[in-house]
C-alpha positions in Angstrom: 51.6 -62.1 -12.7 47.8 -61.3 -11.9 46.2 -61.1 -8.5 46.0 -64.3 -6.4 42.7 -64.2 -5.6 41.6 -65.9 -8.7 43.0 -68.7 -10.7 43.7 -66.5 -13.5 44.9 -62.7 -14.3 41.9 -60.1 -14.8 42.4 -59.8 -18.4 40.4 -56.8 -20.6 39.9 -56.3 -24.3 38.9 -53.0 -24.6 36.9 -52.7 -28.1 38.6 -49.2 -29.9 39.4 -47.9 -33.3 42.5 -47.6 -35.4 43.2 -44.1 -33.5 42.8 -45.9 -30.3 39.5 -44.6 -29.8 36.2 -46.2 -28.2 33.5 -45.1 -30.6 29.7 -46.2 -30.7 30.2 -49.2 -32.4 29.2 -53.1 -30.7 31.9 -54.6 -29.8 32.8 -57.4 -32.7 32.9 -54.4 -34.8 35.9 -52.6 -33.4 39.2 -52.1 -35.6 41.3 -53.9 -32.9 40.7 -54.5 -29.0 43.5 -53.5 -26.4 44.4 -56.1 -24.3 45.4 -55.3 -20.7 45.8 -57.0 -17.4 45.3 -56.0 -14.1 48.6 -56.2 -12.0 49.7 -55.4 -8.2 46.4 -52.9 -9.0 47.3 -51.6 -11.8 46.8 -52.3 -15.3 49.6 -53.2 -17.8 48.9 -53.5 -21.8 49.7 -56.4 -23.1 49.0 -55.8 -26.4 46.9 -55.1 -29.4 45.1 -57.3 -31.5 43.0 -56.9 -35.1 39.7 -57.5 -35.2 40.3 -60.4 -37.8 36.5 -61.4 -37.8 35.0 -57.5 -38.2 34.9 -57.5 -41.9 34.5 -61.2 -41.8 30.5 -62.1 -42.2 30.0 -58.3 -43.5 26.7 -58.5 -45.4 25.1 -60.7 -43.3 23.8 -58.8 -40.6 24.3 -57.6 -37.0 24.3 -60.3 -33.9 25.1 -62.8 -36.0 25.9 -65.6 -33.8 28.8 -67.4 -35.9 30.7 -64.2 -35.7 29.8 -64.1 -31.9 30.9 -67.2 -31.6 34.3 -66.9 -33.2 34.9 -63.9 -30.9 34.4 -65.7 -28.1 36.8 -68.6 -28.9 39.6 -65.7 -30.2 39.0 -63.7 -26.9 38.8 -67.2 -24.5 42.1 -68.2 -26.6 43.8 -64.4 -25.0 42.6 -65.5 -21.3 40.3 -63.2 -22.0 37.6 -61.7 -18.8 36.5 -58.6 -19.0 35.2 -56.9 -22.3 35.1 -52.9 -22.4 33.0 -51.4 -25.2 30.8 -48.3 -26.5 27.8 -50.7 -26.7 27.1 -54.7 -27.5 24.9 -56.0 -29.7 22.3 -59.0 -29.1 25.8 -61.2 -29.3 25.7 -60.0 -25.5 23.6 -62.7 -24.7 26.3 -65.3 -25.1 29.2 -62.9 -24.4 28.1 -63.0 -21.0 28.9 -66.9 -20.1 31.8 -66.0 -20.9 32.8 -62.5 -20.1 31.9 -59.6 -17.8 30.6 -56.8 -20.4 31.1 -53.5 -19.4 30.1 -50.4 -21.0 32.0 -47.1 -21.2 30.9 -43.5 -21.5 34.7 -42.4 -22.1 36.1 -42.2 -25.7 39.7 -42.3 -24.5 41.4 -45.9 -22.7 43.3 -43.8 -20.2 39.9 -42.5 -18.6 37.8 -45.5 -18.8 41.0 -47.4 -17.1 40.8 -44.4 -14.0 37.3 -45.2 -13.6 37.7 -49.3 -13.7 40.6 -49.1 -11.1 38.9 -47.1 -8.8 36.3 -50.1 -9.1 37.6 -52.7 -9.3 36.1 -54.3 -6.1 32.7 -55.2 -8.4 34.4 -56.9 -11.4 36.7 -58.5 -8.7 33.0 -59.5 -6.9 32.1 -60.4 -9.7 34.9 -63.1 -10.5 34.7 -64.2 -7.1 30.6 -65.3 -7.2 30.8 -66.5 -10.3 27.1 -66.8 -11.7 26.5 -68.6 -14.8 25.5 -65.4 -16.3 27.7 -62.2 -15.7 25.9 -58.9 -14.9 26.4 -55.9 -17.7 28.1 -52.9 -16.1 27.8 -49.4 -17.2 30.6 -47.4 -16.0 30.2 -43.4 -16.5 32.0 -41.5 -13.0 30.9 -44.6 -11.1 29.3 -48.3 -12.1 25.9 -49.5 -12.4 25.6 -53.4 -12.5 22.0 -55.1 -14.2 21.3 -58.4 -15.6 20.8 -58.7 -19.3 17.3 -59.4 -20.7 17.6 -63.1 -22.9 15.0 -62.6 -25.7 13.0 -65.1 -26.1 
């Protein structure tokens, strides 16, 4: 059961490698994603699901938006809120209707999940105003917040 302050659980994918690893990759091109939830303030994994769509338009270029796209239904389909990578590519652009994007200095979960508990107050804040665009975090010992540039 998530926290009752929103209408949903606080649900993460946190973009890693086969070894569990974050590594500086964009997100859609992880091996699988961790899924966790943030419960009585703490978080539980759920589970762990393969990146079926990583190998999927290989060939075709980075930021493509079909593969974006398909990401976003797969991760919306999981309840899906908070995404947790090395780095995004331009796919950020539309990842952030969806999802708060946050990126992580850490190459192991356990640390990055330390630093998001201890702030969780600014993705909770986050939730809670709702803009049509979410902010991109940057978490290293503490958490910078910026909007993301649309090209254009």
């Amino acid at each position: 059961m998530g926290q009752k302050l929103f209408d949903k659980p606080i649900r993460f994918a946190f973009a890693v490698n086969l070894a569990n690893v974050f590594e500086p990759k964009h997100f859609g091109d992880a091996d699988k994603y961790l899924i966790y939830e943030w419960v009585n303030n703490e978080f539980i994994l759920l589970n762990e699901e393969v990146n079926l769509f990583k190998n999927s338009y290989e060939g075709q270029g980075h930021g493509l938006q079909e593969k974006g796209k398909a990401i976003i239904d797969f991760l919306r389909s999981l309840n899906i809120t908070v995404l947790v990578s090395k780095q995004f590519g331009k796919n950020i652009q539309m990842v952030n209707s969806h999802f708060i994007p946050v990126i992580v200095s850490e190459d192991i979960p356990e640390r990055a999940l330390d630093i998001l508990a201890r702030h969780m107050k600014w993705i909770e804040d986050e939730l809670k105003n709702r803009p049509r665009e979410f902010k991109l975090f940057t978490m290293k010992n503490g958490i910078l917040k910026k909007t993301i540039k649309k090209e254009g």
